[in-house]
C-alpha positions in Angstrom: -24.1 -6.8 -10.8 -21.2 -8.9 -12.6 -17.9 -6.8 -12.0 -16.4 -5.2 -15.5 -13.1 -6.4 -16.5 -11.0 -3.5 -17.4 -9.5 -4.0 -21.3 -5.7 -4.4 -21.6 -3.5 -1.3 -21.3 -0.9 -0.6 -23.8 3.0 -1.6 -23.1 5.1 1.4 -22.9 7.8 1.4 -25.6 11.2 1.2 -24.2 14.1 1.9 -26.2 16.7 -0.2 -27.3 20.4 0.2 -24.9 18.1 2.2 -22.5 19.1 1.7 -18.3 17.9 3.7 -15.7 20.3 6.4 -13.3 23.0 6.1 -16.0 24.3 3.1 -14.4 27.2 1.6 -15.9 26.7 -1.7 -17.4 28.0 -5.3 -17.6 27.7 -8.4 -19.4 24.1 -8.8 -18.2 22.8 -5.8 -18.1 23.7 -5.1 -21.5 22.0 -8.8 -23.1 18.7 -7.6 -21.6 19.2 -4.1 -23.4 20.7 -4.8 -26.7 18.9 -8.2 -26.8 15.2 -8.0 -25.7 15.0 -4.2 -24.9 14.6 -4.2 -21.8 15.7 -1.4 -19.0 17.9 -2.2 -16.0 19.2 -0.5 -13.1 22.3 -1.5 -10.8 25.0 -3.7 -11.6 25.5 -6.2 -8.8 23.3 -8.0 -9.2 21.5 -6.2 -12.0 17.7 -5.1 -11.8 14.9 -5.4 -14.5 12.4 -2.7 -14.0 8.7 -3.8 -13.9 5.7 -1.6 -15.8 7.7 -0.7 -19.4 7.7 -4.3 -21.3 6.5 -6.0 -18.6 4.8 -6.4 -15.0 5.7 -9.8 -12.9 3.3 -12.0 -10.8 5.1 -12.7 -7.4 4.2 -15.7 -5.8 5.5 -18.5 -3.5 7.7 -21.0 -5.6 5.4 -24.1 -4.8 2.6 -22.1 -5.8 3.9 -20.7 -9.3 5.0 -24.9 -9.9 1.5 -26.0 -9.4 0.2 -23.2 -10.8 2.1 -23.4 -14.1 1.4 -27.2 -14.5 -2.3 -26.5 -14.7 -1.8 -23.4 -17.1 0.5 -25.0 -19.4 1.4 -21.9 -21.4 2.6 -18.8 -19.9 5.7 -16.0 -20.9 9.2 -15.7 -18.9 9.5 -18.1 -15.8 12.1 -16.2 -13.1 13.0 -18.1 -9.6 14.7 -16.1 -6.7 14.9 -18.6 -3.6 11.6 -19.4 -2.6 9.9 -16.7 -4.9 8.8 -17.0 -8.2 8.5 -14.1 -11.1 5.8 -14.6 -13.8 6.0 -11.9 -16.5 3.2 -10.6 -17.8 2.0 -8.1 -19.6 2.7 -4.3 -18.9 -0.3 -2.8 -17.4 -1.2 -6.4 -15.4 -0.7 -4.4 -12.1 -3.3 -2.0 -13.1 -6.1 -4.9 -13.8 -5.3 -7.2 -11.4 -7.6 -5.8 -8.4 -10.3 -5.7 -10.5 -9.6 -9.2 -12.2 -9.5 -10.8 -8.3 -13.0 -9.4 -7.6 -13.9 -10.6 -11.1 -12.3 -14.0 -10.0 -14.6 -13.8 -6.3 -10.8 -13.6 -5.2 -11.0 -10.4 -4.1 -11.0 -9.8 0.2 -9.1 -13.1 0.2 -5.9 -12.8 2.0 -3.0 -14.3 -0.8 0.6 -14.3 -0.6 0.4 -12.8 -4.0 2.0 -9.5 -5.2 2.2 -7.9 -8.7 5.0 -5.5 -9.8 3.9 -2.8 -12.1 5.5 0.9 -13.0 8.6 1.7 -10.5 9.4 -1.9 -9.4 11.7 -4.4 -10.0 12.8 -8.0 -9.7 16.4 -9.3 -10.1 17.4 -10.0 -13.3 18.9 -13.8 -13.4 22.0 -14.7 -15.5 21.3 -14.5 -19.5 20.2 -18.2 -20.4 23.3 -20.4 -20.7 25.3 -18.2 -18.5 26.4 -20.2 -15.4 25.6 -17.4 -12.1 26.6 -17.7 -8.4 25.1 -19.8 -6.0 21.7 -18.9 -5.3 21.2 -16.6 -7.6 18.0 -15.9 -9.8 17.6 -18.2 -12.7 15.3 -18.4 -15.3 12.9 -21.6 -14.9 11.5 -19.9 -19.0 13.5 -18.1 -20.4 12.7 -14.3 -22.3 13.1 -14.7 -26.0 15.5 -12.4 -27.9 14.5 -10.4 -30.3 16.0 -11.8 -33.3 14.2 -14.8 -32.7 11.3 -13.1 -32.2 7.9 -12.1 -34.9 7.3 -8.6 -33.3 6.9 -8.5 -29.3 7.2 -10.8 -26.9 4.1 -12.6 -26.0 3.1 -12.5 -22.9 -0.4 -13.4 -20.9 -2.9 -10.8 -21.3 -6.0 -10.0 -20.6 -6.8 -10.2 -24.8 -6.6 -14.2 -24.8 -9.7 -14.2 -22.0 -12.0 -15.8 -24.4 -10.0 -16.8 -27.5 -9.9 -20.0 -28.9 -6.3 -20.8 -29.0 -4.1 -18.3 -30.1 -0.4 -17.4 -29.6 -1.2 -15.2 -26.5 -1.7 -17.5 -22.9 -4.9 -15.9 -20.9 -4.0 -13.6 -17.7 -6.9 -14.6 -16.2 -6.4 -18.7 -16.3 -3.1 -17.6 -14.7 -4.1 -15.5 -12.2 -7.2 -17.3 -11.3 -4.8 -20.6 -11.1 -2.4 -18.7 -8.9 -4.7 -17.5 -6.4 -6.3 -20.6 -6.0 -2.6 -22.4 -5.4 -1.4 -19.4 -3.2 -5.2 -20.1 -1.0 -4.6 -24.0 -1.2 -1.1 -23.3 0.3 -2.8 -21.0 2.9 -4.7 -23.7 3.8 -2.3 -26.5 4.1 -0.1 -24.5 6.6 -3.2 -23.9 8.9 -4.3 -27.6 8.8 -4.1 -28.9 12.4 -2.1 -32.4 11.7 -3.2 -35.6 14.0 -0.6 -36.6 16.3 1.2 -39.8 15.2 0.6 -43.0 17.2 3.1 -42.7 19.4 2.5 -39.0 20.2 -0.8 -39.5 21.0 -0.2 -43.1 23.1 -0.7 -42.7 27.0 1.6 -44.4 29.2 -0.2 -47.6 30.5 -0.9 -47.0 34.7 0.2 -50.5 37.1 -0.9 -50.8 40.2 
């Protein structure tokens, strides 16, 4: 029996200015507020909570790279060291078990994590904002809203099957992910041939 996938859920609206724990904020926190609506908690360095607007994809950095050059298209791009944040769309955490089965991903061990209601990824400097060194940064940036025509568009499970479109397909993304997180996988557990020299005995004399 072919595995349902489960429809899209509905983002949460957020409102505009809103921050979580009262927490007083800065120059950053307040851009993501007052400029794309989104909520943030802390200050130093400041937080963007997962599961209202968004949920984020976690994945090794080399993965997400080669990930994203197969996809093409696909909504905010964060990078925190070796990590990488895809953003997609709220409810994403909810669907992705099921998607992974749907894929024949599921049972497969992937050093892939989704963030969905109560999480959060650090929020990197506002684009052209200069940050400290090593600090998240945005690889694609979040669109404000006033350049925006309604919500931000973000991979969902609406483009599976769509013929173009302004909304990139969750499950080319995820399926391209896993597959780059299990090629990875498989890379570090390669047994590499000793060099020449290694492998050279020493020549006996009698």
């Amino acid at each position: 029996m072919t595995p349902t996938v489960p429809p899209p859920r509905t983002p949460l609206p957020a409102r505009r200015g809103s921050r979580a724990g009262g927490e007083p904020r800065g120059g950053c926190a307040r851009w993501y507020e007052q400029e794309l609506g989104w909520a943030t908690a802390g200050v130093a360095p400041v937080r963007l909570l997962t599961g209202l607007r968004f949920d984020a994809l976690v994945v090794p950095a080399a993965a997400g790279h080669a990930a994203l050059r197969r996809v093409g298209r696909a909504g905010p791009v964060a990078l925190t060291g070796e990590r990488m944040s895809l953003l997609v769309a709220a409810g994403s955490a909810d669907e992705l078990p099921g998607l992974l089965d749907w894929l024949e991903w599921g049972g497969v061990a992937l050093a892939l994590t989704v963030l969905g209601t109560g999480g959060r990824i650090t929020a990197p400097p506002p684009p052209g904002r200069p940050g400290p060194p090593g600090a998240a940064v945005w690889l694609r940036p979040p669109w404000p809203l006033h350049e925006q025509k309604g919500e931000p568009v973000l991979p969902a499970l609406s483009g599976f099957g769509s013929r173009g479109g302004d909304t990139p397909d969750l499950v080319r993304l995820v399926d391209a992910v896993a597959t780059e997180c299990h090629r990875a996988r498989l890379m570090r557990a390669r047994p590499w041939p000793a060099s020449d020299e290694s492998a050279a005995q020493p020549l006996a004399f009698s």
